[in-house]
Biotite code that builds the C-alpha atoms (Angstrom):
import biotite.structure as struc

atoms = struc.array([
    struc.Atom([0.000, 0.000, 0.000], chain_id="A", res_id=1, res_name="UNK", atom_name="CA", element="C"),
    struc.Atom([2.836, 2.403, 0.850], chain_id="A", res_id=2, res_name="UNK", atom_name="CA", element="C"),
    struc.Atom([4.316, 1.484, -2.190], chain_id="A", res_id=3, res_name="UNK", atom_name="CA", element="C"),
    struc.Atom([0.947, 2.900, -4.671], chain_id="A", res_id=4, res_name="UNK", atom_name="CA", element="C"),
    struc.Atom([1.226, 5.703, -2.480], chain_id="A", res_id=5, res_name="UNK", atom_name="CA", element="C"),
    struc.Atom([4.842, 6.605, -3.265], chain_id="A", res_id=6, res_name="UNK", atom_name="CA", element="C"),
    struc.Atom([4.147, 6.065, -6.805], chain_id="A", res_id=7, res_name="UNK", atom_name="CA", element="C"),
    struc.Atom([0.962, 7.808, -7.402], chain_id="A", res_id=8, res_name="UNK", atom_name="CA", element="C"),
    struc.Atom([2.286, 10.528, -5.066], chain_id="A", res_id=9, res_name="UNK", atom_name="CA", element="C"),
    struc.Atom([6.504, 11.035, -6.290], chain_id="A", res_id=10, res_name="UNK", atom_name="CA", element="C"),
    struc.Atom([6.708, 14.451, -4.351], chain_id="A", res_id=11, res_name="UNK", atom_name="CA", element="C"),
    struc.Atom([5.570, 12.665, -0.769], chain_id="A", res_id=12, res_name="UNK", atom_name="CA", element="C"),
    struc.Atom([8.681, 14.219, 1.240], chain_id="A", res_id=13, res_name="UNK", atom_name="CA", element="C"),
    struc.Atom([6.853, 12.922, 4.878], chain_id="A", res_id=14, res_name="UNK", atom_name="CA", element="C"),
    struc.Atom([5.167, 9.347, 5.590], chain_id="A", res_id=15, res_name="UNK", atom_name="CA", element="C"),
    struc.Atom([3.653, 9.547, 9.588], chain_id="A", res_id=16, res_name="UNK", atom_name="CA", element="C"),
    struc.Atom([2.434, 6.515, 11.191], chain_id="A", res_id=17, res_name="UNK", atom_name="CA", element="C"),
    struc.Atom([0.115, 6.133, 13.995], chain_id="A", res_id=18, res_name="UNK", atom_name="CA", element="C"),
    struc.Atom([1.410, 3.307, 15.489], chain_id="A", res_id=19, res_name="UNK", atom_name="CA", element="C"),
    struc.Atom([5.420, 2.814, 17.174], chain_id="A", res_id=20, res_name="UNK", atom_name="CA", element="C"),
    struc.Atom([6.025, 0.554, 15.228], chain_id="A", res_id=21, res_name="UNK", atom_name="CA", element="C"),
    struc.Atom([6.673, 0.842, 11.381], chain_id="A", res_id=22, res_name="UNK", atom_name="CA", element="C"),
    struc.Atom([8.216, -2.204, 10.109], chain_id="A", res_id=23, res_name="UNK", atom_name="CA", element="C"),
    struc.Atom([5.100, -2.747, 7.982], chain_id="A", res_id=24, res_name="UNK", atom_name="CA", element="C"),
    struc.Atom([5.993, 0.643, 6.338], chain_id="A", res_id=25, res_name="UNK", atom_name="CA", element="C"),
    struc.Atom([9.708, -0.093, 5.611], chain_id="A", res_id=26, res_name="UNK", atom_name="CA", element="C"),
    struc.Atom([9.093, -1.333, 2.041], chain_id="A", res_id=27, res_name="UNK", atom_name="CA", element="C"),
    struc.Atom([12.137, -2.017, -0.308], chain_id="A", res_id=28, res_name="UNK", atom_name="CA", element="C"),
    struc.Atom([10.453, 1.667, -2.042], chain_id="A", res_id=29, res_name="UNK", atom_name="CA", element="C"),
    struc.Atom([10.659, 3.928, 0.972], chain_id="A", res_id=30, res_name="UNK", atom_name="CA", element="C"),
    struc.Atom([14.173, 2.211, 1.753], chain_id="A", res_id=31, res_name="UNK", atom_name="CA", element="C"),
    struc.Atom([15.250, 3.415, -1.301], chain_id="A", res_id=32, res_name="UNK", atom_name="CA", element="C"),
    struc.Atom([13.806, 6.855, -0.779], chain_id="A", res_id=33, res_name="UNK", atom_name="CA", element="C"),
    struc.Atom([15.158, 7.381, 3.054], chain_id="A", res_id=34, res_name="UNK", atom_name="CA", element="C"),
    struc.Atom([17.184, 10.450, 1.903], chain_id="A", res_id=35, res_name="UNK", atom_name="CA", element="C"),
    struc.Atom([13.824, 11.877, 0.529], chain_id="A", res_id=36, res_name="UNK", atom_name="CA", element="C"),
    struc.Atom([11.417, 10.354, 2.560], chain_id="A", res_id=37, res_name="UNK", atom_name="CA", element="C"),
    struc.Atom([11.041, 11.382, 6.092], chain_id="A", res_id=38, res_name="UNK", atom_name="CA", element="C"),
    struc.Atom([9.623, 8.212, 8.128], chain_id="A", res_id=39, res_name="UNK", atom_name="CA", element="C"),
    struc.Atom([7.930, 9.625, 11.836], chain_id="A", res_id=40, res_name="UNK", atom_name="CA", element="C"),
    struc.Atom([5.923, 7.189, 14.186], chain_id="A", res_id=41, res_name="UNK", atom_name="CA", element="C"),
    struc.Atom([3.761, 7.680, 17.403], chain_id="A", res_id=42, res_name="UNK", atom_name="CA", element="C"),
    struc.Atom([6.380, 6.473, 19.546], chain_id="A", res_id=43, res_name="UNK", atom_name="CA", element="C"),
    struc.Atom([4.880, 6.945, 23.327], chain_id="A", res_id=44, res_name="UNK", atom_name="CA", element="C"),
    struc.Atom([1.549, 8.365, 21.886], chain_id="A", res_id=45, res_name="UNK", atom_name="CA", element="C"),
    struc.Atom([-0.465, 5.267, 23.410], chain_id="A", res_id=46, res_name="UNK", atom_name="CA", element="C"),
    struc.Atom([1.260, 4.038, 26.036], chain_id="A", res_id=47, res_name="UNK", atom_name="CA", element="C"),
    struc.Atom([-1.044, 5.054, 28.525], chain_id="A", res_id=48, res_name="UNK", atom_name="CA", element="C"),
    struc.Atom([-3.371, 3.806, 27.290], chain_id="A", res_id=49, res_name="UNK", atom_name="CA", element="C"),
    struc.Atom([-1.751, 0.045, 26.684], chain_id="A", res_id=50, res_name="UNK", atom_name="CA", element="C"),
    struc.Atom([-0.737, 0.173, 29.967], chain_id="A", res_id=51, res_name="UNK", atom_name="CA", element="C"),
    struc.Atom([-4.457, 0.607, 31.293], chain_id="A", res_id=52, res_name="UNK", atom_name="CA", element="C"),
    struc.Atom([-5.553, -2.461, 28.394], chain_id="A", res_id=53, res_name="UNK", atom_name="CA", element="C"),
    struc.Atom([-2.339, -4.778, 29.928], chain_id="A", res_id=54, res_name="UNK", atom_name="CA", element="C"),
    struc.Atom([-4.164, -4.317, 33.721], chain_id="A", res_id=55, res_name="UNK", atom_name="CA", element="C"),
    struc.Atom([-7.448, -4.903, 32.128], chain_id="A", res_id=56, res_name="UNK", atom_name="CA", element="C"),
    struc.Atom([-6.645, -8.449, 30.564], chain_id="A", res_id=57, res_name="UNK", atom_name="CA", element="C"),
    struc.Atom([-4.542, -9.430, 34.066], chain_id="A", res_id=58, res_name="UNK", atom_name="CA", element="C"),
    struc.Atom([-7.741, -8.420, 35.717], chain_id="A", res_id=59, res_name="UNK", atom_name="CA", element="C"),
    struc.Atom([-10.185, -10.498, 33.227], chain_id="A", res_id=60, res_name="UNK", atom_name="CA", element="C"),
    struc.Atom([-8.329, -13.608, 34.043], chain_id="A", res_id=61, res_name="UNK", atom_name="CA", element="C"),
    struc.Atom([-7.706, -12.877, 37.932], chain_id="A", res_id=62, res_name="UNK", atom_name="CA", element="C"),
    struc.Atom([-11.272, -12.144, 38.150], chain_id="A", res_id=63, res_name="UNK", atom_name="CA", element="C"),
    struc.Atom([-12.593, -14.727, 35.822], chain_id="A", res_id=64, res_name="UNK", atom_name="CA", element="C"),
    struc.Atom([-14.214, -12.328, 33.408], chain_id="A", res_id=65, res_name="UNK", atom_name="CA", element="C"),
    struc.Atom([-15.241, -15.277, 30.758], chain_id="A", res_id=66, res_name="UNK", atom_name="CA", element="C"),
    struc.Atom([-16.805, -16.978, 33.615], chain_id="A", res_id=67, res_name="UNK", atom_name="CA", element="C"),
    struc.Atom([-18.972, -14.056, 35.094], chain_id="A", res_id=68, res_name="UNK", atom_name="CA", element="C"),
    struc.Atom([-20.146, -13.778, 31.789], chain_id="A", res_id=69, res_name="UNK", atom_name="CA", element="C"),
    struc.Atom([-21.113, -17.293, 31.475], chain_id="A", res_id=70, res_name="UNK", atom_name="CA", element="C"),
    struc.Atom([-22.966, -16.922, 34.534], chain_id="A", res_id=71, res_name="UNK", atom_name="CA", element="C"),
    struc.Atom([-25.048, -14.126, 33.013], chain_id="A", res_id=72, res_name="UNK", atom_name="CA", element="C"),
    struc.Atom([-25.546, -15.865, 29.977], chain_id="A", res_id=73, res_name="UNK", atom_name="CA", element="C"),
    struc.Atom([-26.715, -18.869, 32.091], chain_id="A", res_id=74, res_name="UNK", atom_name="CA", element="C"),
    struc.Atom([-28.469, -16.584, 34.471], chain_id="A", res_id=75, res_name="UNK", atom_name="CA", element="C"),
    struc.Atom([-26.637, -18.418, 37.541], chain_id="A", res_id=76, res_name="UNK", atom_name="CA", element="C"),
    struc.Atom([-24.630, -17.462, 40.684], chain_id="A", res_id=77, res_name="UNK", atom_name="CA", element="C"),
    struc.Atom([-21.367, -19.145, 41.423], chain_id="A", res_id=78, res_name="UNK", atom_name="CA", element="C"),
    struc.Atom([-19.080, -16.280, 43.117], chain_id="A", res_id=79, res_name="UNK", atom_name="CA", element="C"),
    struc.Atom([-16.196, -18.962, 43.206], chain_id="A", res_id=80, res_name="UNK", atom_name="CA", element="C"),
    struc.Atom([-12.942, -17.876, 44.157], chain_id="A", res_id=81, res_name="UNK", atom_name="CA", element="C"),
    struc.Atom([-10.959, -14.536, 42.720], chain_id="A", res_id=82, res_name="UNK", atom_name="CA", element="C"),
    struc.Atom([-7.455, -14.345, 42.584], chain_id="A", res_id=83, res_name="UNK", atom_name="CA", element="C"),
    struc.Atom([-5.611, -11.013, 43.474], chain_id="A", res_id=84, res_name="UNK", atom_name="CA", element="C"),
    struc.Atom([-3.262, -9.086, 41.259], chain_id="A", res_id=85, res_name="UNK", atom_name="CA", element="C"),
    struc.Atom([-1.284, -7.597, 44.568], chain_id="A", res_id=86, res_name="UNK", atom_name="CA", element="C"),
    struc.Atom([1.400, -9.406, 45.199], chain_id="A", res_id=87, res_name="UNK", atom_name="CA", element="C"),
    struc.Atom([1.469, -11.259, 41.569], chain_id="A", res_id=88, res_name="UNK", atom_name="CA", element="C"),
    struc.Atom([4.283, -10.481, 39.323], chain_id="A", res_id=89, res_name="UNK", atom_name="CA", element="C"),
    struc.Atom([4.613, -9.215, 36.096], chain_id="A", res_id=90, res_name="UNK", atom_name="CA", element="C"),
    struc.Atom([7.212, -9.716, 33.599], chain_id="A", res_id=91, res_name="UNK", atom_name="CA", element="C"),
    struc.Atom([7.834, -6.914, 30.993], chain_id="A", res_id=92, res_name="UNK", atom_name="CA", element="C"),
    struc.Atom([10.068, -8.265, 27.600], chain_id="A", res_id=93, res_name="UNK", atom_name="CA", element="C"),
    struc.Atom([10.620, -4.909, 25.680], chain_id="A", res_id=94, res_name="UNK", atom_name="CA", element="C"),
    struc.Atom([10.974, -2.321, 28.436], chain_id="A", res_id=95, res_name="UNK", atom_name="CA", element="C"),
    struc.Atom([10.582, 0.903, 26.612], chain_id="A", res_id=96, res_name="UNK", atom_name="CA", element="C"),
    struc.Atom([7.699, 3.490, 26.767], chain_id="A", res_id=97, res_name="UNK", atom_name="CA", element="C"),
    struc.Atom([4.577, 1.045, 26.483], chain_id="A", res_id=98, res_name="UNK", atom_name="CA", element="C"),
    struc.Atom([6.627, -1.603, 29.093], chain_id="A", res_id=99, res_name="UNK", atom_name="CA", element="C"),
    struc.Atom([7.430, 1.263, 31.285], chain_id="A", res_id=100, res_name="UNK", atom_name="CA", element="C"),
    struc.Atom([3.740, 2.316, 31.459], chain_id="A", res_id=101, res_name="UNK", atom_name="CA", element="C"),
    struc.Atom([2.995, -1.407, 32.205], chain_id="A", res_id=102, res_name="UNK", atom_name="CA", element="C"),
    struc.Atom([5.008, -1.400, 35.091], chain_id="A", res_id=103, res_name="UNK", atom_name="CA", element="C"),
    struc.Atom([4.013, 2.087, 36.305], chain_id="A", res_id=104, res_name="UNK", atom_name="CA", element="C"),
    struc.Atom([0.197, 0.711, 36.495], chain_id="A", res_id=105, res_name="UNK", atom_name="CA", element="C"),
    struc.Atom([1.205, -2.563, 37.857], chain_id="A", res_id=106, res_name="UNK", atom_name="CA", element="C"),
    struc.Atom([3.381, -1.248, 40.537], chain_id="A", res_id=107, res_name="UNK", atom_name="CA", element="C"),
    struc.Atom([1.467, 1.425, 41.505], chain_id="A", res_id=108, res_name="UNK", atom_name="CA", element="C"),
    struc.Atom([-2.442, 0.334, 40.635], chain_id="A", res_id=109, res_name="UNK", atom_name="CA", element="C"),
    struc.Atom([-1.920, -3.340, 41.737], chain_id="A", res_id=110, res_name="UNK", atom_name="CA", element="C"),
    struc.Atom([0.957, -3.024, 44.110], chain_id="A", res_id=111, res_name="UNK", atom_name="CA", element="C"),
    struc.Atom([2.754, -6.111, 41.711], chain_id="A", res_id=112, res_name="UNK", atom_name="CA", element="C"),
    struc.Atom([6.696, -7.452, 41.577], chain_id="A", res_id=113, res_name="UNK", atom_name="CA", element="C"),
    struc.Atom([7.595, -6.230, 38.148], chain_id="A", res_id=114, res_name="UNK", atom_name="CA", element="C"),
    struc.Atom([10.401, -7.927, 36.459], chain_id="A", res_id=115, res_name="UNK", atom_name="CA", element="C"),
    struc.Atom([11.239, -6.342, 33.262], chain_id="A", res_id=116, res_name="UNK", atom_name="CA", element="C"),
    struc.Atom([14.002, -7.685, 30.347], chain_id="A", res_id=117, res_name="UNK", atom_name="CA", element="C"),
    struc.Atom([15.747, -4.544, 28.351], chain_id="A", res_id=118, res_name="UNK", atom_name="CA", element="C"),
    struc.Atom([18.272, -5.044, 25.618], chain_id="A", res_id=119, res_name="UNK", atom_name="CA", element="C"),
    struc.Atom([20.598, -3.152, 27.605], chain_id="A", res_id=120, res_name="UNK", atom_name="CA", element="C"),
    struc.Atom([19.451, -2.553, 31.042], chain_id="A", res_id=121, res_name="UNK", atom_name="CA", element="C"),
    struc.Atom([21.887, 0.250, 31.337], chain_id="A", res_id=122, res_name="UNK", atom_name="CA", element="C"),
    struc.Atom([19.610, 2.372, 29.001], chain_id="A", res_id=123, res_name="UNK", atom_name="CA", element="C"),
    struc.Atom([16.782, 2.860, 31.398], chain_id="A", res_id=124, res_name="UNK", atom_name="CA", element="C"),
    struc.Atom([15.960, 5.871, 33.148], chain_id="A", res_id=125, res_name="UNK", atom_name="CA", element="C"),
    struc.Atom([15.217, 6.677, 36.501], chain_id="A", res_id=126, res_name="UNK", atom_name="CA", element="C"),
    struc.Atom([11.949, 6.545, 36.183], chain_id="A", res_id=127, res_name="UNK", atom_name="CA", element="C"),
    struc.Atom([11.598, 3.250, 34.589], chain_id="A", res_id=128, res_name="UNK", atom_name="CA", element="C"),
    struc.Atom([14.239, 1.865, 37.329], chain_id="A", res_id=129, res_name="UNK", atom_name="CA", element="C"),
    struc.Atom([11.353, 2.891, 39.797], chain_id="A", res_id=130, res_name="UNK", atom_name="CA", element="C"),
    struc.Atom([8.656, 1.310, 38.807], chain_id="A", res_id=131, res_name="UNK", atom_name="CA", element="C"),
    struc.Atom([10.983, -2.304, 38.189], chain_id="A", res_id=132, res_name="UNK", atom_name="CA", element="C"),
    struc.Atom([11.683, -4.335, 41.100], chain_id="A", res_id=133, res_name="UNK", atom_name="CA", element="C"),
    struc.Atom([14.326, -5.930, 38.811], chain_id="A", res_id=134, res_name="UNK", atom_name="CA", element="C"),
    struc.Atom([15.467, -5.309, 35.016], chain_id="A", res_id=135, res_name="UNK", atom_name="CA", element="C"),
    struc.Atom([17.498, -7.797, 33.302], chain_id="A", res_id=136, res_name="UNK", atom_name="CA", element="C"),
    struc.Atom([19.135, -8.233, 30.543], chain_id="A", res_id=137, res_name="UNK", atom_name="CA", element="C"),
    struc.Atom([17.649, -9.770, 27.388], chain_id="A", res_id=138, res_name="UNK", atom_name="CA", element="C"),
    struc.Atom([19.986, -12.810, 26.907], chain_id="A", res_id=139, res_name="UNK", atom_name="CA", element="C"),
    struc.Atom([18.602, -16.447, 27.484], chain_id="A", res_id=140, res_name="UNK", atom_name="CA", element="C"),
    struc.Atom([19.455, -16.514, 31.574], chain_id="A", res_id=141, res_name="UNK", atom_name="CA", element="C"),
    struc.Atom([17.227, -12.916, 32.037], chain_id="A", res_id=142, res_name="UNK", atom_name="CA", element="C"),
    struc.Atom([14.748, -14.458, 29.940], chain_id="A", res_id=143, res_name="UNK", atom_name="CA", element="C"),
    struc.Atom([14.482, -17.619, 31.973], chain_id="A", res_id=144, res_name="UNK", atom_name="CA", element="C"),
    struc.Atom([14.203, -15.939, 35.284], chain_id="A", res_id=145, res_name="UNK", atom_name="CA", element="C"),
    struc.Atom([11.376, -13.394, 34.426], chain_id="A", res_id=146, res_name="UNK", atom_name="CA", element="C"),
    struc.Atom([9.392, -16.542, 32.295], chain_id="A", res_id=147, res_name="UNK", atom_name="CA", element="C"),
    struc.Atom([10.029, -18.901, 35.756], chain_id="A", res_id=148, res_name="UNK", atom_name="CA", element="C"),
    struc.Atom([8.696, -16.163, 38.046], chain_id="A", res_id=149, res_name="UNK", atom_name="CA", element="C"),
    struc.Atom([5.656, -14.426, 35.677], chain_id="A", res_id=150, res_name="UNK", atom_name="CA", element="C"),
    struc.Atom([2.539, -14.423, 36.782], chain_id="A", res_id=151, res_name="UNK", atom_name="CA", element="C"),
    struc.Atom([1.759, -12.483, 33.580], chain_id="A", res_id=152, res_name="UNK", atom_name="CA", element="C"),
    struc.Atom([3.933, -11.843, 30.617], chain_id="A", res_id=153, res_name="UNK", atom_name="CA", element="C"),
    struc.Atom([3.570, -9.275, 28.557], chain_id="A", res_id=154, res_name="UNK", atom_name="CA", element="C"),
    struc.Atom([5.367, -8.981, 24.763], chain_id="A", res_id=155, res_name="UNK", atom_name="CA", element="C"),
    struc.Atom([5.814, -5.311, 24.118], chain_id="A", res_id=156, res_name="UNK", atom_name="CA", element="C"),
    struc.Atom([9.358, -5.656, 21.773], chain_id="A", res_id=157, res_name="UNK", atom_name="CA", element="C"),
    struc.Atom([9.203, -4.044, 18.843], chain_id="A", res_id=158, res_name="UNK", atom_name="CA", element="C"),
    struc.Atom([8.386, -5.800, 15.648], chain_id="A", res_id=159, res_name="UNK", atom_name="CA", element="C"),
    struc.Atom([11.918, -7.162, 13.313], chain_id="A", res_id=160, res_name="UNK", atom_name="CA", element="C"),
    struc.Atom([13.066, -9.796, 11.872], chain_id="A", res_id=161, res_name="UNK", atom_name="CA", element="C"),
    struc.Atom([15.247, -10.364, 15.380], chain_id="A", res_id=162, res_name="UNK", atom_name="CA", element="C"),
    struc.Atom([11.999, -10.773, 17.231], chain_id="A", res_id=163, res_name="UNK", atom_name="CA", element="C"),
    struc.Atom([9.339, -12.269, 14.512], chain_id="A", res_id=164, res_name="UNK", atom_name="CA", element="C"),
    struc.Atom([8.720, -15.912, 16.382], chain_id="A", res_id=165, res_name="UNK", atom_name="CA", element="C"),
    struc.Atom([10.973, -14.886, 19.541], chain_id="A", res_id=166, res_name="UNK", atom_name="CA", element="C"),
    struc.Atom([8.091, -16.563, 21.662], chain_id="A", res_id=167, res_name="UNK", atom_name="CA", element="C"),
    struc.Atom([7.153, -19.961, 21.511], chain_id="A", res_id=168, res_name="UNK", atom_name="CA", element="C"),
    struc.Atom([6.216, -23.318, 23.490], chain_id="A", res_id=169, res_name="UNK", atom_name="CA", element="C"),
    struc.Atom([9.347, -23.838, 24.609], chain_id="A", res_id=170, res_name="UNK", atom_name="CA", element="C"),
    struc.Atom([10.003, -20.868, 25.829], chain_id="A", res_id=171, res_name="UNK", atom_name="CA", element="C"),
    struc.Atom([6.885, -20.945, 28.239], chain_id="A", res_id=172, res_name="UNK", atom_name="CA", element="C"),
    struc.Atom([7.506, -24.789, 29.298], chain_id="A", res_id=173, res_name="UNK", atom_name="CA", element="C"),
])
């Protein structure tokens, strides 16, 4: 799509995308064109609000959202039992604006251990260091610990060809 774009449009000087990420807009044509091309992306622009959506899918399965609406469907009572989120930790693989968000509600919302896993660890700032009880580094022994102590994992990393497939089965066994 990018592509028709460029070539219906040859004086384009500025492509903006919504999203963080834009590997879907790095086409072999605006490659070619990066000294004419300017490439921008909404880098931080939604991390609020991904933050909020990560606490609301912890909560659905702490407080057994499919099954309360189950119930309705069914029109029965079964309160059961509801797990908290304080005290529950939450692992963090990509720990840029949208993981440090994560955290930030976590910690502070939920009162969770966050364990977070950062390319290079050194890189973060002060305030992401707050809101981590722990940042590792991304190589297979950080990865291990924050998988064998998650109650929740969440996959923020940006989309390449480094991390297409980086989580599978065996990762999680």
């Amino acid at each position: 799509m990018v592509d028709k774009v460029l070539s219906d449009n040859p004086s384009i000087k500025w492509i903006h995308s919504f999203s963080a990420g834009v590997d879907l807009l790095m086409t072999p044509e605006i490659r070619s064109k990066s000294s004419s091309v300017v490439l921008t992306n909404a880098k931080g622009a939604f991390s609020e609000s991904l933050g909020e959506f990560v606490a609301f899918a912890m909560l659905w399965f702490c407080k057994r959202g499919k099954k309360w609406l189950d119930d309705k469907t069914s029109k029965k009572w079964d309160p059961g039992f509801l797990s908290m989120l304080s005290g529950m930790t939450l692992g963090i693989v990509g720990y840029g604006d949208i993981g440090s968000e994560c955290a930030r509600v976590a910690k502070n919302g939920f009162n969770m251990k966050v364990l977070a896993v950062k390319r290079d660890p050194s890189k973060c700032t002060e305030k992401q260091r707050s809101f981590a009880d722990e940042i590792l580094p991304s190589d297979e022994i950080g990865m291990q610990k924050l998988l064998s102590v998650s109650d929740f994992v969440v996959n923020v990393m940006p989309y390449t060809p480094e991390t297409h497939g980086f989580f599978d089965l065996q990762k999680f066994s």
